[in-house]
C-alpha positions in Angstrom: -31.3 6.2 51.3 -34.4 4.5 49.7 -33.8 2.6 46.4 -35.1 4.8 44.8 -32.5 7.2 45.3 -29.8 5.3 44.2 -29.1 5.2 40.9 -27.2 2.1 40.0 -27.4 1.6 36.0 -28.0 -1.4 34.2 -25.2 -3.7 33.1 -25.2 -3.8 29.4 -23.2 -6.9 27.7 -20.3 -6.1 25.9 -20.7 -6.3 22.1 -18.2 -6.0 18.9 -18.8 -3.8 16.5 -20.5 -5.2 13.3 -18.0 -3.8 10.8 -15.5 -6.2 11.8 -16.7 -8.8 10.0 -16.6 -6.3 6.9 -13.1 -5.4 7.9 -11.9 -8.3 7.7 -13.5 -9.7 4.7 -11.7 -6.5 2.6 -8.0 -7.7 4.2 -8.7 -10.9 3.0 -9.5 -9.6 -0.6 -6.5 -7.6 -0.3 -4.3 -10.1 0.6 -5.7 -12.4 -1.9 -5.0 -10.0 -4.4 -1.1 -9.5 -2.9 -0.7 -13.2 -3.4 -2.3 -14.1 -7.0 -2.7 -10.6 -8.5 -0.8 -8.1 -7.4 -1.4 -5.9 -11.1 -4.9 -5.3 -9.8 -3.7 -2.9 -6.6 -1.7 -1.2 -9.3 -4.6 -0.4 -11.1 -6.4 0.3 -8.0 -3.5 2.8 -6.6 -3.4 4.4 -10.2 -6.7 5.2 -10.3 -6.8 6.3 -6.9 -4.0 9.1 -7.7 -5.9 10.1 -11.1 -8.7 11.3 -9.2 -9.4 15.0 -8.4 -7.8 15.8 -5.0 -11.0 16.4 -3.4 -11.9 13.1 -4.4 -8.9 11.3 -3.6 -8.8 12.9 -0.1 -12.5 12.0 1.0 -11.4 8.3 -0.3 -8.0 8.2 2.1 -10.3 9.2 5.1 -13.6 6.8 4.2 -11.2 3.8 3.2 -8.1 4.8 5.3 -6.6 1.3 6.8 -7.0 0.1 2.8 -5.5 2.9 1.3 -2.4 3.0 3.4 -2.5 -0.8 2.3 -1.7 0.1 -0.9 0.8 3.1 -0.6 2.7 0.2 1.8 2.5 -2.0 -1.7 3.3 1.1 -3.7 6.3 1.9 -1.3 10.2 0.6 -3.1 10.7 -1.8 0.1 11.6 -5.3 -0.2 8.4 -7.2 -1.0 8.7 -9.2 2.2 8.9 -5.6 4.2 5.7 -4.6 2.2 4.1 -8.0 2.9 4.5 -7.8 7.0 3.8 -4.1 7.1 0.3 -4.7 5.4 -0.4 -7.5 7.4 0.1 -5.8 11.0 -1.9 -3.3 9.3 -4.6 -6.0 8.8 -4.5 -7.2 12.1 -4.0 -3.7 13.8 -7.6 -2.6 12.1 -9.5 -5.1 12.7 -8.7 -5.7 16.2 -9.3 -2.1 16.7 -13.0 -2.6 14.4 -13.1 -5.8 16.7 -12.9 -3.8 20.0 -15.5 -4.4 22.6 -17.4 -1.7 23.5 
């Protein structure tokens, strides 16, 4: 075969995705509110629920790994329960918003 016939395709480096810098900014904001103001994802969750459905549907599937975040905080566990399962949350999403690809 000539060269020209085989096709060998070009080796692109690896990159991470650019939201994961975003992704990971937002967990820290929500665990910074956790720690010194926990009233705030209250708020947050309330007004989340007062919405129209529609609403509040399109805003569990554009802000998903934060949303579930909060109904964790919302949830009648211990705090220490709610505390771990929001931060393997954390790190679950953004190593998956970290992935190479």
């Amino acid at each position: 075969m000539t060269e020209a016939a085989v096709h060998r395709p070009e080796h692109k480096p690896e990159t991470r995705s650019p939201s994961q810098p975003l992704m990971v900014l937002v967990w820290i904001a929500f665990i910074a509110l956790m720690a010194f103001d926990a009233a705030t994802l209250d708020r947050i969750w309330s007004w989340l629920r007062g919405l129209p459905l529609a609403a509040e549907i399109v805003l569990w599937i554009v802000a998903l790994p934060w949303v579930l975040g909060l109904a964790v905080w919302q949830a009648s566990w211990d705090t220490w329960i709610r505390v771990v399962v929001i931060l393997l949350l954390a790190l679950f999403w953004s190593s998956i918003f970290g992935a190479k690809r």
